[in-house]
C-alpha positions as CSV (number, residue, x, y, z in Angstrom):
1,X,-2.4,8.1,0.1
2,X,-5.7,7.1,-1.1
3,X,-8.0,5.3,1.0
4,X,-6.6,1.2,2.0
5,X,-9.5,-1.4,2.8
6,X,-7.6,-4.0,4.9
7,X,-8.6,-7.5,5.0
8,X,-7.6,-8.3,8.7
9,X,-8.3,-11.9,8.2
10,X,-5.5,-12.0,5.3
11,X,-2.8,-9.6,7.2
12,X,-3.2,-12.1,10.3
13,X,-2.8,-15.4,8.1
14,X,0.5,-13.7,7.6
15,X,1.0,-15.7,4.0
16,X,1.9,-13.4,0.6
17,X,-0.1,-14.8,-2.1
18,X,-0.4,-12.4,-5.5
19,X,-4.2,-13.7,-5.6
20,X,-5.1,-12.2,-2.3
21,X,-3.7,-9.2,-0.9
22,X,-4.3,-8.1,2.2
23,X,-5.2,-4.0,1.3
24,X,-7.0,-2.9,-1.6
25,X,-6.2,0.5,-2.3
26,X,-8.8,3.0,-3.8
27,X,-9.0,6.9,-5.1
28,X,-12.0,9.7,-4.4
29,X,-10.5,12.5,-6.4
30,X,-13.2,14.6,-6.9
31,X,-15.4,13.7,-3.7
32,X,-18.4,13.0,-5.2
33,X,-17.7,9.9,-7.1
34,X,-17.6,6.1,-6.1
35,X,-13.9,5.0,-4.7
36,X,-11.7,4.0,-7.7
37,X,-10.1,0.5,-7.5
38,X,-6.2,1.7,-8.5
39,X,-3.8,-0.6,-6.7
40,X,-3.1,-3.2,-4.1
41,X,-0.9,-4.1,-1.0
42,X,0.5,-6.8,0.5
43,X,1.2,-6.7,4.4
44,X,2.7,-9.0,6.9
45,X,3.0,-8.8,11.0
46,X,6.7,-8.7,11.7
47,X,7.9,-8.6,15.6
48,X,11.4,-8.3,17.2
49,X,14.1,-8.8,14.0
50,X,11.6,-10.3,11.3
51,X,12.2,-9.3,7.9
52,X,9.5,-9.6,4.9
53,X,9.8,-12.3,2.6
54,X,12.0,-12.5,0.0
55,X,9.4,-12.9,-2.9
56,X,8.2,-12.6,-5.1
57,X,10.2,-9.1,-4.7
58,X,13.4,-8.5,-2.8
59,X,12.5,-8.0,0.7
60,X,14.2,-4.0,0.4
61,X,11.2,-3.3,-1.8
62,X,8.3,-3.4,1.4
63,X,8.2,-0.2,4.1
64,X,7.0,-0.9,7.7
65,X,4.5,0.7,9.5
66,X,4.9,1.0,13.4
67,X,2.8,3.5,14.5
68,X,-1.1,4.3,15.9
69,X,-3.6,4.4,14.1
70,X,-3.9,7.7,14.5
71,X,-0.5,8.8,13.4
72,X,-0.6,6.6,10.5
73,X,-3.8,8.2,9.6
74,X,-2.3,11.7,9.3
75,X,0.8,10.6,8.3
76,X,1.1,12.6,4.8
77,X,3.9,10.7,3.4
78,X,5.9,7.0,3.8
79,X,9.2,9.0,4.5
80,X,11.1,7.3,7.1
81,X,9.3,4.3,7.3
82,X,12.1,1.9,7.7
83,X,12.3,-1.4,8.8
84,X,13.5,-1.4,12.5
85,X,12.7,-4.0,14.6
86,X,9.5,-3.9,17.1
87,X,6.0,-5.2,16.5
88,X,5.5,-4.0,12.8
89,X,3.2,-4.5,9.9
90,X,5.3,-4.6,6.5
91,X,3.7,-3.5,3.2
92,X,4.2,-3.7,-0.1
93,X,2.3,-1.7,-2.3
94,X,1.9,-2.6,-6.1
95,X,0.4,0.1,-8.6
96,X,-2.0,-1.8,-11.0
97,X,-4.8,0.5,-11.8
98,X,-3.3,4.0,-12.0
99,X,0.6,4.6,-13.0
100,X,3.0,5.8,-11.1
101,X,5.9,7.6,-12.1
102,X,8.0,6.9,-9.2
103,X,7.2,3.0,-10.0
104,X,4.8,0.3,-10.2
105,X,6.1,-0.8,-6.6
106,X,6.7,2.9,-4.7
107,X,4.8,3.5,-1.7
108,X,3.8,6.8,-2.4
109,X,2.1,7.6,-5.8
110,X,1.4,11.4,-6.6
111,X,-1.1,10.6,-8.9
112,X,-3.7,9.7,-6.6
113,X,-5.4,13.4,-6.3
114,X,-5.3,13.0,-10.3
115,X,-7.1,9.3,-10.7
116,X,-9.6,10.4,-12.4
117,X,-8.4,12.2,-15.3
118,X,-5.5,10.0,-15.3
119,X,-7.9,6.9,-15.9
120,X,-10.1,8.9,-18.5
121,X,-7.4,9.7,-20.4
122,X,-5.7,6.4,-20.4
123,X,-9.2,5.3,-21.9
124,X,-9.6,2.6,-18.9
């Protein structure tokens, strides 16, 4: 899933704003290069029955994450990553930098071990 640099300040402020998202989401395909900038997330705390806001997508769009730190870590996919209820943190991811097949909004993007030749051949 690419590496995600969380800004904690931005997930606690708990306020979706396009601008500022709360994860940046980078790509190290081949190892040796710098990270590659190829999408963001947005991510709110939800506890007990909260649901993610309803905008600027439809609140069925974001995932939840529930787990440690550890398990999310070697978690290889977003399967069964409903929302529930329980102390939560809700994410939306958004694509901007590398396509994704599945769509621009998908949690899981199979083109991440491929950023870089997917990049150079887009010309960007």
């Amino acid at each position: 899933m690419g590496q995600h640099w969380v800004n904690v300040g931005i997930l606690i402020d708990g306020k979706v704003d396009p601008a500022t998202p709360a994860i940046l989401e980078y790509a190290t395909p081949d190892g040796g290069s710098p990270p590659m900038l190829v999408g963001v997330a947005y991510a709110v705390l939800l506890s007990g029955r909260d649901e993610p806001p309803d905008a600027p997508v439809p609140a069925s769009w974001w995932h939840a994450h529930r787990g440690t730190l550890d398990a999310e870590a070697l978690s290889a996919s977003h399967s069964g990553m409903d929302m529930g209820d329980g102390d939560r943190v809700a994410v939306l991811h958004a694509w901007l930098w590398l396509p994704n097949p599945a769509g621009d909004f998908e949690a899981e993007n199979w083109l991440l071990p491929l950023a870089s030749w997917v990049r150079g051949f887009s010309g960007s």
